[in-house]
C-alpha positions in Angstrom: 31.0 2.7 34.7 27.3 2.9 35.4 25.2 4.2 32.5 24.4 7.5 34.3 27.5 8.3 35.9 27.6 12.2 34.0 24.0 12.5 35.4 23.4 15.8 37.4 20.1 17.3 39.2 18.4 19.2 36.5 19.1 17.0 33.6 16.2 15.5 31.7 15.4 11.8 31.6 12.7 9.7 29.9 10.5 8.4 32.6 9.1 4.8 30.8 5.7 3.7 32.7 4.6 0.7 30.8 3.7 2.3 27.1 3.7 5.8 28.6 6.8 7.6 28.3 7.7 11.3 30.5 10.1 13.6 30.0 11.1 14.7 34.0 14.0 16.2 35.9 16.3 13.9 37.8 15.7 16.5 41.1 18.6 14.4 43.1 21.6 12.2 42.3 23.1 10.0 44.3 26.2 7.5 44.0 24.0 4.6 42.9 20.8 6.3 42.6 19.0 8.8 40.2 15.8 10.4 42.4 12.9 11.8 40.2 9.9 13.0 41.9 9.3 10.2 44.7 10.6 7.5 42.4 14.7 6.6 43.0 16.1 4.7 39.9 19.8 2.9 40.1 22.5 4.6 38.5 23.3 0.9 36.9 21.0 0.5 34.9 17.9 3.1 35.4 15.0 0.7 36.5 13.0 1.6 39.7 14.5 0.9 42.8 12.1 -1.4 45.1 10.3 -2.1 42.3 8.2 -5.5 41.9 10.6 -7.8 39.5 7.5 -7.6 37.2 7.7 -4.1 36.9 9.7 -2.7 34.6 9.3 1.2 34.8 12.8 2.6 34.9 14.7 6.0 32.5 16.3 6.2 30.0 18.6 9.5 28.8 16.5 12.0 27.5 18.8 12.1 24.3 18.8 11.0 20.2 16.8 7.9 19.5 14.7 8.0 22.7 13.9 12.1 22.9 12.4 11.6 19.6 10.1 8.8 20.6 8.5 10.6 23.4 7.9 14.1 20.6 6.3 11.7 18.3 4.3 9.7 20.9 3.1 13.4 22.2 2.6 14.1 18.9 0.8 11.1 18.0 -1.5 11.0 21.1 -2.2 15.4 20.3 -3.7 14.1 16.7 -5.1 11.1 17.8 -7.2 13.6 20.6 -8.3 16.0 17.9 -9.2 13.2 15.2 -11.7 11.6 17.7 -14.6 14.2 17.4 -14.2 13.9 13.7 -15.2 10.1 14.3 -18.7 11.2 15.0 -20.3 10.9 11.1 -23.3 13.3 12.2 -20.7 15.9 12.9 -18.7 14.9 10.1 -21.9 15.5 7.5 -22.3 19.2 8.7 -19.3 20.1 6.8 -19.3 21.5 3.4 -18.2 19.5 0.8 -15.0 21.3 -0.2 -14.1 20.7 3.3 -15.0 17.3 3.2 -13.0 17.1 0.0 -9.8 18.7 2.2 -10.0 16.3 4.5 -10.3 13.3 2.5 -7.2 14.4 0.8 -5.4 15.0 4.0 -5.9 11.8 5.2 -5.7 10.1 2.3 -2.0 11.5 2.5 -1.5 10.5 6.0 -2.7 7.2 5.2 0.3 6.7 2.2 2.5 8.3 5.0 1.5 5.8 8.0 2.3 2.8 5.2 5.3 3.8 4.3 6.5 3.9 8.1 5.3 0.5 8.8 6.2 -0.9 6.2 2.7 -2.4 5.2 0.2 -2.3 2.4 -3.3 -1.0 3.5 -6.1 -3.9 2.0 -8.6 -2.0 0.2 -12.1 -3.9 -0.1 -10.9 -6.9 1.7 -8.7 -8.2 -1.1 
């Protein structure tokens, strides 16, 4: 049984391009091949089909573990967007200092928050 055997056009799948991960419609199945877009993927096991053997885009089901990867990595890239203008310190001395204040707490928290997901201390002070 080939891991997308219950696939049907119209279903979701994760789309994995190096680091970069999609969330795309399978527009055609085949017997042994899942078309999305331009790009045909084997049934078998959902890598690219004519692909270089260094390459290793292929899908995955968009379902559980993997849905959830590509929402935070969205999610992730949408914060990481906005906090860049923030980066500027000219920009970032314009603001008054209770909102200066709100902001150090908020990412003061997401700091604590960040740790506790990887699992590592931050080094304050180089110590």
């Amino acid at each position: 049984m080939d891991k997308f055997d219950d696939i049907e056009p119209g279903d979701r799948v994760i789309v994995v391009q190096g680091g970069d991960l999609r969330i795309a419609k399978a527009d055609r199945v085949t017997k042994t091949q899942v078309v999305v877009g331009n790009q045909r993927y084997r049934k078998s096991d959902g890598f690219l089909v004519g692909g270089n053997t260094w390459s290793t885009m292929h899908i995955l089901l968009a379902e559980g573990e993997a849905l959830e990867t590509v929402y935070r990595q969205r999610l992730a890239n949408s914060i990481w967007t906005n906090i860049q203008p923030m980066l500027d310190r000219r920009a970032l001395a314009k603001l008054d200092i209770a909102d200066l204040m709100a902001l150090a707490h908020d990412i003061s928290k997401a700091a604590k928050s960040l740790e506790a997901a990887s699992g590592r201390a931050r080094v304050k002070g180089g110590e």
